[in-house]
C-alpha positions as CSV (number, residue, x, y, z in Angstrom):
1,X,249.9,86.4,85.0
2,X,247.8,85.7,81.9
3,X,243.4,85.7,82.4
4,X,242.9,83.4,79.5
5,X,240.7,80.7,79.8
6,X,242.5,77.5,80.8
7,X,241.9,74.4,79.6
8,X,241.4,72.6,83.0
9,X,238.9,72.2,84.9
10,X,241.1,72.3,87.9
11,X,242.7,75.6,87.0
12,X,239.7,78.6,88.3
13,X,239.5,81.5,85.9
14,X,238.7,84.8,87.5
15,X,235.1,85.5,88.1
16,X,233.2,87.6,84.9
17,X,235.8,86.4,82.3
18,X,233.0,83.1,81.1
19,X,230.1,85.6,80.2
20,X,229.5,86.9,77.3
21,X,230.5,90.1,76.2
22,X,226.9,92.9,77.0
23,X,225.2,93.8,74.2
24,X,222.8,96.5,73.5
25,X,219.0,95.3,73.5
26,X,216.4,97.3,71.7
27,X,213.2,99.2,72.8
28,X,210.3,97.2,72.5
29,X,206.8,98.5,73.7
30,X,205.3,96.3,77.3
31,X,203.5,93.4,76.2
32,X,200.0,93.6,77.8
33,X,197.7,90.3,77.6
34,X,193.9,91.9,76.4
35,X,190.8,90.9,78.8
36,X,193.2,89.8,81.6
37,X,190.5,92.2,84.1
38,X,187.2,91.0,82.3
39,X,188.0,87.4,82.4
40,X,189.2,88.0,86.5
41,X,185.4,89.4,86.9
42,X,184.2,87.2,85.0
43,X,185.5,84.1,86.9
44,X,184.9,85.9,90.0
45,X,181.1,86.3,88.9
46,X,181.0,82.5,87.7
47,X,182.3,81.9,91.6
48,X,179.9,83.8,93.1
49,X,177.2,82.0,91.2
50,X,178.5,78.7,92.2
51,X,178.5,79.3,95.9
52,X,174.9,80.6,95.9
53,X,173.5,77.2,93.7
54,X,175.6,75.4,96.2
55,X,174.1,77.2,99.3
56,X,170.4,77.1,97.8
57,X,171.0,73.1,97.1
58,X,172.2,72.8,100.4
59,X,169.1,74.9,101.9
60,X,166.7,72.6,99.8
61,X,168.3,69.3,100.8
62,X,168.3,70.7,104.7
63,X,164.6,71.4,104.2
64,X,163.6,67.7,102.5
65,X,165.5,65.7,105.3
66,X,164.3,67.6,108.3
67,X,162.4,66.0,111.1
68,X,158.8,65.7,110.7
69,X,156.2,66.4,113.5
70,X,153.5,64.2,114.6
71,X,151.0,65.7,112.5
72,X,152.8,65.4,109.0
73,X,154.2,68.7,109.0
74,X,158.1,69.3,108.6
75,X,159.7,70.9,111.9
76,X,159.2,70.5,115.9
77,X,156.5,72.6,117.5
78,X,158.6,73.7,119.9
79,X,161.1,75.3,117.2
80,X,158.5,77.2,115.6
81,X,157.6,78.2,118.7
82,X,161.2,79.8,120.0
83,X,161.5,80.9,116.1
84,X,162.0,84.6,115.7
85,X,159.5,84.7,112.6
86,X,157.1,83.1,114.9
87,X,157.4,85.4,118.1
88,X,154.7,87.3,117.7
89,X,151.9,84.7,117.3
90,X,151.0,81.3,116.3
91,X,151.8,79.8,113.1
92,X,148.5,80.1,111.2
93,X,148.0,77.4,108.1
94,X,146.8,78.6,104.9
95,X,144.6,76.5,103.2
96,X,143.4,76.6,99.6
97,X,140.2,77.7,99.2
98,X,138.2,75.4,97.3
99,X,135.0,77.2,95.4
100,X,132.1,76.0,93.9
101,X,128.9,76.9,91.8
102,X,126.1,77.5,93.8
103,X,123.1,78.3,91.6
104,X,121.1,80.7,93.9
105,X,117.3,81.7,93.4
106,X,116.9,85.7,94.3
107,X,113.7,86.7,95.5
108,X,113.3,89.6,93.4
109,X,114.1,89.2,90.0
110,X,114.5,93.0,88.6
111,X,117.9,93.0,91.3
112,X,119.5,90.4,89.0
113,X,118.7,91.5,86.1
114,X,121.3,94.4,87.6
115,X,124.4,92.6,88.0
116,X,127.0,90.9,85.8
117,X,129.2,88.3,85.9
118,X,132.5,89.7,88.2
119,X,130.3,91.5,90.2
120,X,130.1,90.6,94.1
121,X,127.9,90.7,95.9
122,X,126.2,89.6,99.8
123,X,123.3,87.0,99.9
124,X,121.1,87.7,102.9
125,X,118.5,85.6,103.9
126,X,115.2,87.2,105.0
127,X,112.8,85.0,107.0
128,X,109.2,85.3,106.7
129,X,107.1,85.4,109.8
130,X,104.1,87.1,111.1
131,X,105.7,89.2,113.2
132,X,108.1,91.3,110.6
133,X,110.7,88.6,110.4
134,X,114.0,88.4,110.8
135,X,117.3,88.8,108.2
136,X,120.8,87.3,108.2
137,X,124.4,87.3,106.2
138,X,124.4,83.9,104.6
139,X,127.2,85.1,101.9
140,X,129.5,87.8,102.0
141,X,131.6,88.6,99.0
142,X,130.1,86.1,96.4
143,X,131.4,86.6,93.3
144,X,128.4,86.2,90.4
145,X,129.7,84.0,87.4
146,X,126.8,83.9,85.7
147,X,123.5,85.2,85.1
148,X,121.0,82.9,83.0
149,X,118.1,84.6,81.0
150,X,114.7,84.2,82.7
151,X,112.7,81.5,81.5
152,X,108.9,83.4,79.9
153,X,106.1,83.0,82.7
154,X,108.7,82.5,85.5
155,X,109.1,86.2,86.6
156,X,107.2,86.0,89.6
157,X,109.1,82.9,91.8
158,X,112.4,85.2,91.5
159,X,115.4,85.0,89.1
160,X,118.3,82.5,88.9
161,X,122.0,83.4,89.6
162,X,125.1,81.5,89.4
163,X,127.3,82.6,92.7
164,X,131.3,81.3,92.8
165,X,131.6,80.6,96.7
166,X,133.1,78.3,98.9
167,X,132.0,74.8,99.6
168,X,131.0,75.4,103.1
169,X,128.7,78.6,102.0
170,X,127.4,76.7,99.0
171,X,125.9,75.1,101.8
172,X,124.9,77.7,103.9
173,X,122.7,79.0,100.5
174,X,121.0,76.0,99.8
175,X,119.7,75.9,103.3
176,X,118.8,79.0,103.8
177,X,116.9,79.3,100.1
178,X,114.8,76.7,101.5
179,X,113.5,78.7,104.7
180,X,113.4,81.8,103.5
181,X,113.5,84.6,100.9
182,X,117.6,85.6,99.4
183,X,118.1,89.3,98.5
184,X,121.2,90.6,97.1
185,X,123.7,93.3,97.9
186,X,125.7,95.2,95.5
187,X,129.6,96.0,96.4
């Protein structure tokens, strides 16, 4: 019985006789692709990245299309009431402080010819009466933004000084400067 390959398709050859005969392969060094860890971090980073601008979009667009209360502000009172931020206390609102200039006439003029501007200071109000009189805190914490120079021959009504304060004590000085006598305090 003969092994050679037979013509026909029909005729089976015995199995291994249709390969080709082995040969000998040479030693080559492993092929190792460069960066193949730094561009794994890197796209892990880049991921990473993407999920937290997703998240903080999603965050944002929570915030713009969340219910309103009656008075304007976002949220239910009842919420920021079970809140665990809020469990201690009421939700306090913090305005802006709006300040003005509040030109201030000191009783005794060698006192402001002490401070500069940046100093603070507390305006009390002293009022005159027979009987000793009586002195109040009209301004605590004023800062002093300016201090003009005294005009000649006006020593003696007091000096001028320029107090940054807020609206509502603005107020509180111009009232009281017409009643009674301001002094200053140092800090």
């Amino acid at each position: 019985m003969s092994f050679a390959p037979s013509p026909s398709p029909l005729v089976p050859c015995p199995p291994g006789t249709d390969a080709p005969p082995t040969c000998e392969v040479a030693h080559f060094a492993p092929v190792r692709v460069r960066g193949g860890r730094h561009r794994l971090r890197r796209f892990l980073r880049s991921r990473r990245r993407a999920v937290a601008l997703g998240l903080a979009v999603t965050a944002a667009a929570l915030v713009a299309a969340g219910p309103r209360g009656g008075d304007g502000m976002r949220g239910d009172d009842g919420a920021r009431r079970h809140h665990p931020a809020t469990a201690l206390g009421p939700v306090r609102e913090h305005r802006a402080v709006e300040t003005v200039s509040a030109p201030v006439r000191i009783a005794d003029g060698a006192t402001v010819r002490l401070l500069r501007p940046g100093d603070r200071v507390d305006v009390i109000a002293a009022e005159e009466s027979a009987l000793g009189g009586d002195a109040r805190m009209v301004a605590r914490g004023a800062r002093v933004t300016k201090v003009p120079e005294p005009l000649d021959g006006m020593s003696e009504g007091g000096a001028l000084v320029v107090l940054s304060v807020p609206r509502s004590t603005a107020a509180r000085l111009a009232g009281a400067s017409a009643t009674a006598r301001l002094a200053v305090t140092l800090w």
